[in-house]
C-alpha positions, 0 to 999 in steps of 0.5 A: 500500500505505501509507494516506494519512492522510484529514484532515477539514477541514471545520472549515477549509472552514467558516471560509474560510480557503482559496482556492476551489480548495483548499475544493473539494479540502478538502471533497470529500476529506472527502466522497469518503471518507465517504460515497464517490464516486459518492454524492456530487455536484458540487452537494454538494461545491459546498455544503461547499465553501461555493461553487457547482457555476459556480465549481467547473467553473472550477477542475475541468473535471468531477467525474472530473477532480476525483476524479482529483486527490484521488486523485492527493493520496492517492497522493502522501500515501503516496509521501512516508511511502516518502521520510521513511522512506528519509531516516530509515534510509538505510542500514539497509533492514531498520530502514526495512521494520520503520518500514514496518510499524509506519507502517502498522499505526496505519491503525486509530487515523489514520482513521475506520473506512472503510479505504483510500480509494485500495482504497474508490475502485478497488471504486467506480471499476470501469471500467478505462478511467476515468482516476482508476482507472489512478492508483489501479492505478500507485500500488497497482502502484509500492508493491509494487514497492518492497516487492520492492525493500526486501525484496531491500535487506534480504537476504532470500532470495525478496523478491518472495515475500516481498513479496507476502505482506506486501502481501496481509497490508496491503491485508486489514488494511485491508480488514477495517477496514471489515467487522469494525472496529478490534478485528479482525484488523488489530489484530494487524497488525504482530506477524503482520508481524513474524512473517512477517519471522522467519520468511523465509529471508535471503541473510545468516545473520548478520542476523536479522530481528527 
């Protein structure tokens, strides 16, 4: 449900700074989310990478496997926004589920217009049994479950209701970042959110929501 920052490191791959292994994953990061997965080639992300398809087979035994850990970045990039969160409001789950909120609803200003890229993946990857598709499905699975599990920390009467809805709300805003652009929708992501919250019953009357 968090949207892993895609950071363009061409720049980087350019100047060589980076060991063969991390050029690779630099640049077919960049490539994957840009132009997508199946568009883009082993012999193209060889190229940015300023190295060849040999050296790349070295360090990744196929293009899945290639994919596999540039999604596995993704989620990883995501599960850390959980973590600082939790470090930043170990006691107060509701302040933690707002920062949530607000973390996610700059998606827009953070990438270049193309969305999710764990979402773009799993609409390409549409074989179940592809290994890079389970990562996504686990990722997108856990997120919810912690959703549920701050909504109930927060004291709200129908968490996993709760949840739901606001996961629905995420993966469409950020969905309609690719078909309508950065003035749709999505644009109003965190007030629809907070209203959401505002408006759920909680165990606790005298916590309010907002």
């Amino acid at each position: 449900m968090v949207t892993a920052k895609v950071l363009i490191s061409n720049t980087v791959v350019k100047q060589g700074k980076l060991p063969p292994r991390e050029r690779i994953l630099a640049a077919a990061r960049e490539l994957f989310y840009r132009d997508g997965i199946r568009a883009v080639s082993v012999d193209t992300v060889a190229a940015a990478a300023q190295t060849n398809k040999m050296t790349l087979y070295r360090h990744f035994a196929s293009k899945d496997a290639l994919v596999s850990i540039y999604l596995r970045q993704l989620a990883a990039e995501g599960d850390s926004v959980w973590e600082t969160l939790r470090q930043e409001y170990p006691h107060d789950p509701q302040a933690r589920l707002l920062a949530l909120l607000r973390k996610v609803s700059q998606f827009g200003d953070e990438c270049s217009g193309r969305g999710c890229a764990l979402a773009n993946a799993a609409v390409e990857l549409a074989e179940r049994r592809h290994p890079a598709r389970k990562i996504i499905e686990t990722h997108k699975r856990q997120q919810r479950e912690r959703l549920v599990r701050l909504c109930r920390e927060a004291g709200y009467a129908r968490p996993q209701r709760l949840a739901d809805e606001i996961f629905l709300l995420l993966e469409g805003a950020r969905m309609s970042l690719q078909s309508v652009g950065r003035q749709g929708p999505g644009a109003h992501l965190f007030a629809m959110a907070s209203e959401l919250l505002a408006a759920a019953s909680r165990r606790h009357s005298k916590t309010r929501a907002i």
